[in-house]
C-alpha positions in Angstrom: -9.0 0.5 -7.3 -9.3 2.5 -4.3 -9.2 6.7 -4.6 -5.8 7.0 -3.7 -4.3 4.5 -6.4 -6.9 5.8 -9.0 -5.7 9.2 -7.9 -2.0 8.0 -8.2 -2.6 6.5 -11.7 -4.0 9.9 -12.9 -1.2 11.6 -11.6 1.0 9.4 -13.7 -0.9 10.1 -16.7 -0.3 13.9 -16.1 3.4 13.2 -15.7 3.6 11.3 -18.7 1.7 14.1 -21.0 3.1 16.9 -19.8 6.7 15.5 -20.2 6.5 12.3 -22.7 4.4 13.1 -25.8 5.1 11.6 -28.8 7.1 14.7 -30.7 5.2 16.1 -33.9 2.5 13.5 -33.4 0.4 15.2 -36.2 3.3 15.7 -38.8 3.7 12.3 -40.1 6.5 10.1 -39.5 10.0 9.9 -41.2 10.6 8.0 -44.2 11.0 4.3 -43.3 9.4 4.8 -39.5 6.1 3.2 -39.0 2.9 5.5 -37.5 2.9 4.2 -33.8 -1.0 3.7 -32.8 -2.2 2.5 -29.5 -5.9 1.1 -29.6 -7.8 0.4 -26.3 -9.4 -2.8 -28.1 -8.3 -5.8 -30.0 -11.4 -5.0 -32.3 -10.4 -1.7 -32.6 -6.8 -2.6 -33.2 -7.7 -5.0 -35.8 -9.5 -2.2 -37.7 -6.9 0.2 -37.4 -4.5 -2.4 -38.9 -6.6 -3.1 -41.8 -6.7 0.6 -42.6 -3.0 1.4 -41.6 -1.4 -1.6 -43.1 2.5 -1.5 -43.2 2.1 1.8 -42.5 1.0 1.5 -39.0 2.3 0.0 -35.8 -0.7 -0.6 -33.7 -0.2 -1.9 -29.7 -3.9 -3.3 -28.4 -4.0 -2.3 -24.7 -6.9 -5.3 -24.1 -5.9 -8.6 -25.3 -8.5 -11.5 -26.2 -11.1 -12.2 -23.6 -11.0 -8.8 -21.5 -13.6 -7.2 -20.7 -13.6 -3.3 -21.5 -16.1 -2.3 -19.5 -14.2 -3.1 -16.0 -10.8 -3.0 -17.5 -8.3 -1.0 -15.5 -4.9 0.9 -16.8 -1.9 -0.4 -15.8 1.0 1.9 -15.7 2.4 -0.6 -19.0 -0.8 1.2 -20.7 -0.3 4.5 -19.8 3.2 4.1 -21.1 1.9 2.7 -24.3 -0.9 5.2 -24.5 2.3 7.9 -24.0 4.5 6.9 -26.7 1.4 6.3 -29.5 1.2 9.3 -31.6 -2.1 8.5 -32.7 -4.5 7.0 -29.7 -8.2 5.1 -30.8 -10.8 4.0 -28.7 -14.7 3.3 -28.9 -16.3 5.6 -27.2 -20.0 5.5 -25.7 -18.5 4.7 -22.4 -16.9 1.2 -23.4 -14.0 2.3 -21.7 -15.6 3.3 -19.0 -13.0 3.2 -16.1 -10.1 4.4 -18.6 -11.9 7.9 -19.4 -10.8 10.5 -17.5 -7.0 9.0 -19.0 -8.0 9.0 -22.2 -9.2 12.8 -21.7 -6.0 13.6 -20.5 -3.7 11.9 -23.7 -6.1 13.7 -26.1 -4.7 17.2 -24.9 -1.1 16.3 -26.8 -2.1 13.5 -28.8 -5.0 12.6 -31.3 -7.0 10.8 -30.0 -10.4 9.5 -31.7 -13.6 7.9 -30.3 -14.3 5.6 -33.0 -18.2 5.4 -32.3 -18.7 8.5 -32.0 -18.6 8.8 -35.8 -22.1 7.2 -35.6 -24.8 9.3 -36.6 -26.8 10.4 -33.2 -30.2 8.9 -34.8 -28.6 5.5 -35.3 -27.1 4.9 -31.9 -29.4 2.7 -29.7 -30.6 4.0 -26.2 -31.8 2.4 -23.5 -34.5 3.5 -21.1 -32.1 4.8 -18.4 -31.0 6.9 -21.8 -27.7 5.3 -21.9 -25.6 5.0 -25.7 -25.1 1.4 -26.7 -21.8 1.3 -27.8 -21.8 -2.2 -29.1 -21.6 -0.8 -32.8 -19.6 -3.3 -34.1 -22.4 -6.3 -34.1 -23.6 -4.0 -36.9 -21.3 -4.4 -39.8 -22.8 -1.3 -41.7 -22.1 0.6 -38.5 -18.4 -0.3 -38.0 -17.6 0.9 -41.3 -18.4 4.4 -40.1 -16.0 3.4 -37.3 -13.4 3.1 -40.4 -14.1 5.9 -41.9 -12.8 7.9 -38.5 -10.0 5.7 -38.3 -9.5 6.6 -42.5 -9.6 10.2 -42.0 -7.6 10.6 -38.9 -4.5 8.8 -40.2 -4.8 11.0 -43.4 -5.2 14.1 -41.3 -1.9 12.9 -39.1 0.3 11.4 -41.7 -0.6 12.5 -44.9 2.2 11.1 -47.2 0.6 8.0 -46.9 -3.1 8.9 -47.4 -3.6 7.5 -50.9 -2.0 4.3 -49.2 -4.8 4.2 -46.8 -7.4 5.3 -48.7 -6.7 2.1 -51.0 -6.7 -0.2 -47.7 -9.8 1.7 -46.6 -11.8 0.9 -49.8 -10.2 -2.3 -50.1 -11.4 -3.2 -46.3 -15.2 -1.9 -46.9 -15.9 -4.2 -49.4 -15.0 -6.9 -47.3 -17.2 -5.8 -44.8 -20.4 -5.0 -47.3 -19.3 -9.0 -48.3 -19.3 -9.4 -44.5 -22.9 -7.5 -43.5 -24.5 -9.4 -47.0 -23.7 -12.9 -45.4 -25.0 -12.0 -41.9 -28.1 -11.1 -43.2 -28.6 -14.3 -45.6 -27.4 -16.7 -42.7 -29.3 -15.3 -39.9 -32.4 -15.3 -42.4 -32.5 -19.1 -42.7 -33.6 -19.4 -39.0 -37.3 -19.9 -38.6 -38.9 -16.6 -37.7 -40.2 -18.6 -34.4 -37.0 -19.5 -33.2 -34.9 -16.8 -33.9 -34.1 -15.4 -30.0 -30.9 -14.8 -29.3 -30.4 -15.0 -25.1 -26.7 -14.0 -24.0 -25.0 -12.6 -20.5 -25.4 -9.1 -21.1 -27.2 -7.3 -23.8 -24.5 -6.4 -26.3 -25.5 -8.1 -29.2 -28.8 -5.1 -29.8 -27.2 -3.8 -32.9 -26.9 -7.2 -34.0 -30.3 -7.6 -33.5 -31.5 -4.8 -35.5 -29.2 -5.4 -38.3 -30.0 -8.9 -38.9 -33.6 -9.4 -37.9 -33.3 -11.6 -34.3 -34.4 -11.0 -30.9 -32.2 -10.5 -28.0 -32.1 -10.7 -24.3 -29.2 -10.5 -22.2 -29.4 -11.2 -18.2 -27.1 -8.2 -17.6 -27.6 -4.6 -18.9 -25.1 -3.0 -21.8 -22.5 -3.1 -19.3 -21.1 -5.9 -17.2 -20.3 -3.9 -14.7 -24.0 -4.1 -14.2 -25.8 -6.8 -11.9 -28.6 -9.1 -12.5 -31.3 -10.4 -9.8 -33.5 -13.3 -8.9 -36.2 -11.4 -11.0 -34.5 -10.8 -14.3 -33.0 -14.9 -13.8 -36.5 -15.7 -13.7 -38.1 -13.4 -16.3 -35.3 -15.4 -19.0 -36.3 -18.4 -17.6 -40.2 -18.0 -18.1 -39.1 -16.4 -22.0 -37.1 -19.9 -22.2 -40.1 -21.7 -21.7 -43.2 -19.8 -22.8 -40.9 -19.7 -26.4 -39.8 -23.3 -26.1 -36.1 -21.9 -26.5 -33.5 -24.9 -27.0 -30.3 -23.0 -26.7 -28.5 -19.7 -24.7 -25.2 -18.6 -25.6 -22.0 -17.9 -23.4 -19.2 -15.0 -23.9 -15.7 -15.0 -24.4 -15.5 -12.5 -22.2 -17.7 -12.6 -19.5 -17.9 -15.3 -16.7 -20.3 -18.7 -18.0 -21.7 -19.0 -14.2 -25.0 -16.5 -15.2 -25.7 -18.4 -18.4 -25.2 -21.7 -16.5 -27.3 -20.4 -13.5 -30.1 -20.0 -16.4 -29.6 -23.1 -18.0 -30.0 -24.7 -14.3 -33.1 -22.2 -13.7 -34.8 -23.7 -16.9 -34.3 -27.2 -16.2 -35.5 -27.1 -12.5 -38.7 -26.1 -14.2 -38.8 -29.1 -16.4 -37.3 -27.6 -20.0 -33.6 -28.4 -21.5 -31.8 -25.4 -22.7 -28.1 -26.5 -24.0 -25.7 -24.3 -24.2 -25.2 -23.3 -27.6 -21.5 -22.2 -28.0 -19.1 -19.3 -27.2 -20.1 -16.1 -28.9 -17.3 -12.9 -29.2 -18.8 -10.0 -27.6 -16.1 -7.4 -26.4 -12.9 -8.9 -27.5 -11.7 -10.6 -30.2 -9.9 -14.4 -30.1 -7.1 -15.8 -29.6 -4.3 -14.4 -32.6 -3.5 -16.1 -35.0 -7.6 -17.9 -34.9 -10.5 -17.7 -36.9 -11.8 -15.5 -34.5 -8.9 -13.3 -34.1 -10.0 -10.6 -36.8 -13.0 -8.9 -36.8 -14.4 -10.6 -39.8 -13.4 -13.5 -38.6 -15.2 -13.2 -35.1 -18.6 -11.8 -36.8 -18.9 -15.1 -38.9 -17.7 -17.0 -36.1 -20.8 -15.4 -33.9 -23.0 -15.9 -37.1 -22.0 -19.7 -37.7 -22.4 -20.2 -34.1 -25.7 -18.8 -33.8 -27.2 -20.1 -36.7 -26.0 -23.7 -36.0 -27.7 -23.8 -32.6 -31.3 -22.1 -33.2 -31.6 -24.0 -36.9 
């Protein structure tokens, strides 16, 4: 977007703040109304919803297979970010384009970074001392993500809190169930083949969690870009490790995975394509991989069923 639309969009948002907000967003709502929640992500979303359940409305602003980090708002979002009274988004810089908007909402309207709930000495950093915000490839991580989203709708609408506190405790032992069989699955890989090579490198929390290597051929963000050198430096881990399979994204172009699997085989070693891992957005509703549970053993099944 060029300065003056960007500047437009912004001005917008003001508009919409200073003369839209929801009315008594932190007061509850009335008897037989539904908590109206907007959530920048589907993964997000599907966490909120969890937490809120018939209590909540929840509107995802990114549907399946967008990618947050160069995802724009659209003056449909900044309505729907204007008429949430309680507004949830990662954090970390996912969002990165969207964050001087969501700076602006938070002045009238709660509005909670979910990741930021991480403790500081769990967050991974990387060497240009930038905050991973991946945190939902560690199970044990994104329930600290519900926990904000727990205490926030108790703090806003607290007629309802013993409501959510039951979804809340009802939704973490799923996800304990959830972080228990990543951990066994991932384990029956051989030690010696357990790499995990993607587009970009968002799967490092999954990494840590579950005991795999990964490499990604773009940086934490997509909005990064990768060169002849780190093509080749995959291509030479490919072969020196005697790596049979790389994995695509849902939601980032296949053409850099295929452009490695092409790199590989000029030099005399197959690498198939191993299936379509979830990185940044959910799938399709109404699939497997539609819920966050769903899409973490989907990404688990997937991996395991290639490197085995």
């Amino acid at each position: 977007m060029r300065w003056c639309g960007w500047a437009a969009l912004i001005l917008l948002v003001t508009t919409l703040v200073s003369g839209c907000a929801p009315p008594d967003a932190a007061s509850g709502t009335p008897d037989g109304q539904r908590l109206q929640v907007a959530a920048t992500t589907g993964i997000i979303a599907d966490l909120v919803r969890n937490i809120g359940g018939d209590q909540v409305e929840v509107t995802a602003l990114m549907g399946p297979g967008v990618d947050p980090h160069l995802y724009k708002a659209s003056e449909g979002d900044i309505g729907r970010l204007s008429r949430a009274q309680v507004i949830f988004y990662n954090g970390l810089h996912l969002e990165g384009r969207m964050g001087d908007i969501l700076v602006k909402m938070a002045r009238t309207t709660p509005t909670v970074a979910v990741a930021e709930r991480v403790p500081p000495e769990l967050l991974l950093v990387t060497e240009d001392g930038v905050e991973d915000p991946h945190i939902w490839f560690d199970v044990t991580l994104w329930m600290e993500a519900a926990a904000a989203v727990l205490d926030t709708l108790v703090e806003v609408d607290p007629a309802h809190a013993e409501a959510y506190q039951a979804n809340a405790e009802a939704y973490r032992a799923e996800l304990e169930a959830l972080h228990t069989y990543a951990k066994e699955q991932v384990a029956s890989i051989p030690p010696e083949q357990r790499v995990l090579v993607t587009a970009h490198d968002a799967f490092a929390y999954f990494g840590r969690a579950y005991d795999i290597e990964v490499r990604g051929l773009q940086g934490i963000s997509t909005a990064a870009e990768y060169g002849l050198a780190d093509l080749q430096e995959l291509v030479d881990l490919l072969i020196q490790r005697q790596i049979k399979a790389v994995f695509v994204e849902s939601s980032v172009p296949r053409r850099s995975i295929e452009a490695l699997v092409e790199g590989a085989a000029a030099r005399g070693h197959q690498v198939r394509i191993g299936g379509e891992l979830y990185s940044d957005a959910l799938g399709a509703e109404g699939t497997p991989a539609g819920t966050y549970i769903g899409m973490v053993r989907h990404n688990v099944d997937t991996i395991v069923d290639a490197l085995k």
